[in-house]
DODRENBA-649649 format. One line per 8 residues: number of its first residue (from 1); for each residue x, y, z of C-alpha. Coordinates in pm, 1 decimal, decimal comma. Example, Ala and Ser with C-alpha at 12.3 -4.5 7.8 and 13.67 -1.06 7.14 Angstrom:
2
1) 1230,0:-450,0:780,0; 1367,0:-106,0:714,0
END
This chain:
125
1) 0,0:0,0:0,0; 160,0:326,0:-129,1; 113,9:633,9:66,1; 51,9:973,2:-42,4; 327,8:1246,5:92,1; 102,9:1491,2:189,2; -8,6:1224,5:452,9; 277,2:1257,1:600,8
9) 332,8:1613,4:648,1; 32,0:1674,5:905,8; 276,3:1672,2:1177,3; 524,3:1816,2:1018,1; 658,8:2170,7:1194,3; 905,4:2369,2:1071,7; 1139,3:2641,0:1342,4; 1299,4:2874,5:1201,1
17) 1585,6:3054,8:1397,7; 1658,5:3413,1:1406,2; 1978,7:3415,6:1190,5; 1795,0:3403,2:820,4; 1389,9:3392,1:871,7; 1418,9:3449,3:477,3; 1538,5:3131,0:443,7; 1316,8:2950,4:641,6
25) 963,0:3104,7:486,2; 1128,4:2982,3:153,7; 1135,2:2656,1:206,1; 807,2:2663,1:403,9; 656,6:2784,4:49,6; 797,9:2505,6:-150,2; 658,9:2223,0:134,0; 328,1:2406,6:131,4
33) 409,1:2448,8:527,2; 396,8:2762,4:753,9; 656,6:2822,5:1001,4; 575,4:2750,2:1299,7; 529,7:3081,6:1580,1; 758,8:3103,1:1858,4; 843,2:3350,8:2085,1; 1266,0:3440,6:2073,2
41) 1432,1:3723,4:2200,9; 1771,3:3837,7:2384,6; 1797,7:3926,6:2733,0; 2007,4:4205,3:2833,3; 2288,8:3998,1:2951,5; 2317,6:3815,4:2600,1; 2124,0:3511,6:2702,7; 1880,4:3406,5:2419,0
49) 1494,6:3279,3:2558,9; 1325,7:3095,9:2325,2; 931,5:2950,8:2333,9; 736,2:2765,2:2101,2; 351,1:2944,9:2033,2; 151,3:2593,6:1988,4; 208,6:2235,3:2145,8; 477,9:2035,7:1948,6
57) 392,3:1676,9:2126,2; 413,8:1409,2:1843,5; 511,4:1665,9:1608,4; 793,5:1585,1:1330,8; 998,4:1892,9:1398,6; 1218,9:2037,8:1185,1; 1502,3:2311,6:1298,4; 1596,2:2562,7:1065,2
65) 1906,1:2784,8:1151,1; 2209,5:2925,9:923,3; 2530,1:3025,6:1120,0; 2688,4:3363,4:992,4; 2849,6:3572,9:1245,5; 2834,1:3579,2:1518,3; 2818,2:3225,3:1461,3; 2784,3:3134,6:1851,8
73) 2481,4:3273,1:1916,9; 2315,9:3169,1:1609,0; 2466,3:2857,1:1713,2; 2297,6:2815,4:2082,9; 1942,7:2942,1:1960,1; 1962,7:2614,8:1788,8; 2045,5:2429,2:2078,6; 1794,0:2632,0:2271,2
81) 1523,7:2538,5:2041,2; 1615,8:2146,2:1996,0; 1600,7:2172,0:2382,7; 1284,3:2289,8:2430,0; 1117,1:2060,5:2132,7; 1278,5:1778,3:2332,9; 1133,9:1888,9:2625,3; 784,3:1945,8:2466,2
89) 768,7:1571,4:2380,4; 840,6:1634,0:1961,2; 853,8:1262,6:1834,1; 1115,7:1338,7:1590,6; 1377,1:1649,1:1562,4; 1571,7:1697,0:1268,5; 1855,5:1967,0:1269,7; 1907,2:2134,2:926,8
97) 2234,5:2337,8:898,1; 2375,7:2442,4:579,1; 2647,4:2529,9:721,6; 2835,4:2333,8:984,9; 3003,2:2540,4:1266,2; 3325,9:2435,5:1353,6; 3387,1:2206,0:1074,2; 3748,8:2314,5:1023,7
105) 3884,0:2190,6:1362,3; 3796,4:1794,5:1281,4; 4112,8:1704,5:1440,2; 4397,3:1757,0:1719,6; 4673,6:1921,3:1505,6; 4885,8:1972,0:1826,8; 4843,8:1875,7:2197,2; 4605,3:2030,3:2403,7
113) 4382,8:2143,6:2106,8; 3994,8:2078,2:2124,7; 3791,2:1838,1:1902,2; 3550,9:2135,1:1810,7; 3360,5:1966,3:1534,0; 3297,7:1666,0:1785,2; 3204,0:1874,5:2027,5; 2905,4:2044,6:1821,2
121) 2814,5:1706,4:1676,4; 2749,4:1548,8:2071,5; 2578,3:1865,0:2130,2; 2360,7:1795,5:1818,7; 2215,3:1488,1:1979,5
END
């Protein structure tokens, strides 16, 4: 039994972070999706709140966030919002990044270097 695609998408949610919106409504237009509301400002010590508008339970989520500069706190909004689908019982969370932050420091060149790029992927999951 085949199934149509458009079956699937009724709990499909798309989040769009802060760094490229414009990015985000695109690709809602070509899935024939809205972006989902949420609530996401700064607070005046740099700390970034973020809160979803509707209930995401058994929701297919999708995270939306590019990573220009400054590339850590486009970075954390990400996290933020992966947190808080987790924590509002999403069945499925799917990170898309076109761009992956910290990519260039894959390995220890030296001694006491970090493992950035492993570090963002445990973060990821």
């Amino acid at each position: 039994m085949s199934h149509d695609w458009t079956d699937n998408r009724k709990n499909l949610m798309l989040f769009s972070g802060r760094a490229h919106p414009e990015l985000a409504e695109q690709v809602a237009k070509e899935l024939d999706v809205a972006v989902t509301a949420q609530t996401a400002r700064d607070f005046a010590n740099g700390e970034i709140f973020v809160r979803f508008d509707e209930s995401v339970r058994g929701s297919d989520a999708f995270v939306l966030q590019s990573h220009p500069a400054p590339l850590n706190t486009w970075l954390m909004e990400q996290l933020l919002m992966i947190d808080a689908l987790k924590r509002g019982s999403a069945k499925r969370i799917t990170a898309i990044l076109p761009f992956y932050p910290y990519a260039r420091q894959d390995k220890k060149h030296r001694g006491r270097e970090p493992i950035s790029a492993r570090l963002v992927a445990d973060l990821y999951k």
